[in-house]
C-alpha positions in Angstrom: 138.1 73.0 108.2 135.5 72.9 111.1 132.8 72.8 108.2 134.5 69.4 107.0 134.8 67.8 110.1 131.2 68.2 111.3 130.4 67.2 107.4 132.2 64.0 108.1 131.1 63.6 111.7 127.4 64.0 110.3 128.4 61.3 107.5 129.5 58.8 110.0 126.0 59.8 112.1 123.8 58.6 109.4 125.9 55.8 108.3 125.4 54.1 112.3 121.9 54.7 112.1 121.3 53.4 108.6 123.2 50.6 110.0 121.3 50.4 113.2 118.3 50.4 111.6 118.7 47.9 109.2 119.4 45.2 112.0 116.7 46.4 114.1 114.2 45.7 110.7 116.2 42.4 110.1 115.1 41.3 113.9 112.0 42.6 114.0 110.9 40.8 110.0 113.0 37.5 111.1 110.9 34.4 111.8 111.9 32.0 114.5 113.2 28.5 113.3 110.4 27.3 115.2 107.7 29.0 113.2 108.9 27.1 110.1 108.4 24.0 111.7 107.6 21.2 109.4 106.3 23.9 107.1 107.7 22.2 104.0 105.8 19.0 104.1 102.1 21.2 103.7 100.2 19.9 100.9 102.7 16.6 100.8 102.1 12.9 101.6 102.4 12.7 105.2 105.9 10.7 105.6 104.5 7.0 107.0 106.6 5.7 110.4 106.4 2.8 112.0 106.6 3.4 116.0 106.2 2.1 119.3 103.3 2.7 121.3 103.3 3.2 124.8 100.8 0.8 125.1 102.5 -2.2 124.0 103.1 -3.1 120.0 103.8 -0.9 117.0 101.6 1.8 115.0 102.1 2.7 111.4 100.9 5.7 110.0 100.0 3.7 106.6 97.8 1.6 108.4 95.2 4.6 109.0 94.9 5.5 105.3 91.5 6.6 104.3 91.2 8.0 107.9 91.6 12.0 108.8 94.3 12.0 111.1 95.7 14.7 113.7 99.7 14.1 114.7 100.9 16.0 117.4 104.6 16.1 118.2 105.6 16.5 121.9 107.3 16.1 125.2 106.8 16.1 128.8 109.5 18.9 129.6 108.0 21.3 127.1 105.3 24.0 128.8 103.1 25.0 125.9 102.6 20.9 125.3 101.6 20.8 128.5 98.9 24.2 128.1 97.6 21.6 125.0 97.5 18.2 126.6 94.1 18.7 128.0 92.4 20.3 124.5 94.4 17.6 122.2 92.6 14.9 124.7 89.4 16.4 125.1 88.5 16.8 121.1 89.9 13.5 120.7 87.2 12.1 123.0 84.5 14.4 121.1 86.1 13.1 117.4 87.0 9.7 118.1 83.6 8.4 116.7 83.7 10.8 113.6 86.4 8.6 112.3 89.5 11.1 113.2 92.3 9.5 114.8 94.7 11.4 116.9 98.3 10.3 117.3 100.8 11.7 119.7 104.4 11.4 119.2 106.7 12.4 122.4 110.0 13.6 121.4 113.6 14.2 123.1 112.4 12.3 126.3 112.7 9.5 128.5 110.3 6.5 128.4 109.3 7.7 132.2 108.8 11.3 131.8 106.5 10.1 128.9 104.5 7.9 130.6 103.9 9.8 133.0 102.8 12.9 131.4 100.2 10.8 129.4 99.2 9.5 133.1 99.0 12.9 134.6 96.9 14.3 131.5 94.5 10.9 131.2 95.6 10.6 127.5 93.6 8.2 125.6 94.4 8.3 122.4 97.5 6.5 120.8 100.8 7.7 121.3 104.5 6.5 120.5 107.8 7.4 121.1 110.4 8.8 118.4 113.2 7.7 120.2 115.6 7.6 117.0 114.0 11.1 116.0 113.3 9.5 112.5 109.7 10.6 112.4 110.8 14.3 113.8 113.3 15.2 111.1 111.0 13.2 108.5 108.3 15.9 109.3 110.6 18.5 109.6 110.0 19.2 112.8 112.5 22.4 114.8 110.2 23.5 117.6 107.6 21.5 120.0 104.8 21.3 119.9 103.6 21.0 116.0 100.3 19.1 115.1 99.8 17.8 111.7 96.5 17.2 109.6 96.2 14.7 107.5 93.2 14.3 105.3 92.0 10.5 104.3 94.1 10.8 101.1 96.8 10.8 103.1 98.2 14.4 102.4 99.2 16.6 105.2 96.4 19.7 104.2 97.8 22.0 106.9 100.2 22.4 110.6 100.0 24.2 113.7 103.3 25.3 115.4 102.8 26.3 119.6 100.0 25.6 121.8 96.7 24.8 120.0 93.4 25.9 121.3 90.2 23.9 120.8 88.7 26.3 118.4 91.7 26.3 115.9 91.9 22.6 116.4 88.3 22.0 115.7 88.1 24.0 112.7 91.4 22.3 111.0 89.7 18.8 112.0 86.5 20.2 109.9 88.8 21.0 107.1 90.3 17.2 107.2 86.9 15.7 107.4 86.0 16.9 104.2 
């Protein structure tokens, strides 16, 4: 009797580790929703927008065809956006007489949050506001920031989800300038 108990006590042991296991794999292997972000529009025609710029009038993405461009999707109140500002502005200034335009799109915001981040970082290059979030769930977008390149056809060749550092972001503008 004591041999079936501690038979069936051991039985229940491995079955709550098994158990335990298996969800601590399942966490470990699982990839944030933000990861995926706008991961299913690689190797597609970038979706065109019409938006408007903080600057005063409209930009449309089909009016840069034949150009490279970078799109970077982002907002004042998000940190690693902030850690990027300064690297998406400074390559911009470095590429913007190669023929690469950079576009900023600020997300989830207000109008003054906005503008004032693009004060506070001295950003140059265009930007425009997806208030309606048309542009965001066209791109697929799920986490901030994501930057998008687009090569002169007009295809999005690759995406960077997080914080992008200058190295990264200058190699994927030599991949879209080819």
């Amino acid at each position: 009797m004591k041999h079936r108990r501690f038979l069936g006590f051991g039985i229940l042991i491995l079955i709550v580790i098994g158990v335990v296991a298996l969800f601590s794999w399942a966490l470990a292997t699982k990839a944030p929703a933000t990861g995926t972000s706008g991961y299913a529009r690689v190797n597609l025609p970038a979706a065109d927008f019409t938006l408007p710029l903080f600057s005063g009038g409209d930009l449309a993405l089909s009016s840069l065809r034949g150009q490279p461009v970078v799109i970077n999707f982002w907002a004042s109140w998000c940190p690693p956006c902030r850690e990027e500002a300064p690297i998406l502005e400074k390559v911009w200034r470095d590429y913007k007489d190669k023929g690469v335009t950079f576009i900023g799109i600020d997300i989830q915001d207000t109008e003054a949050a906005a503008r004032a981040y693009i004060k506070e970082f001295d950003i140059t290059y265009p930007n425009v506001r997806d208030e309606k979030g048309r542009a965001t769930i066209d791109y697929g977008v799920s986490g901030i920031p994501v930057t998008f390149f687009i090569d002169r056809n007009g295809v999005i060749i690759s995406r960077w989800v997080g914080a992008i550092n200058e190295r990264l972001l200058v190699a994927r503008i030599g991949d879209i300038l080819k």
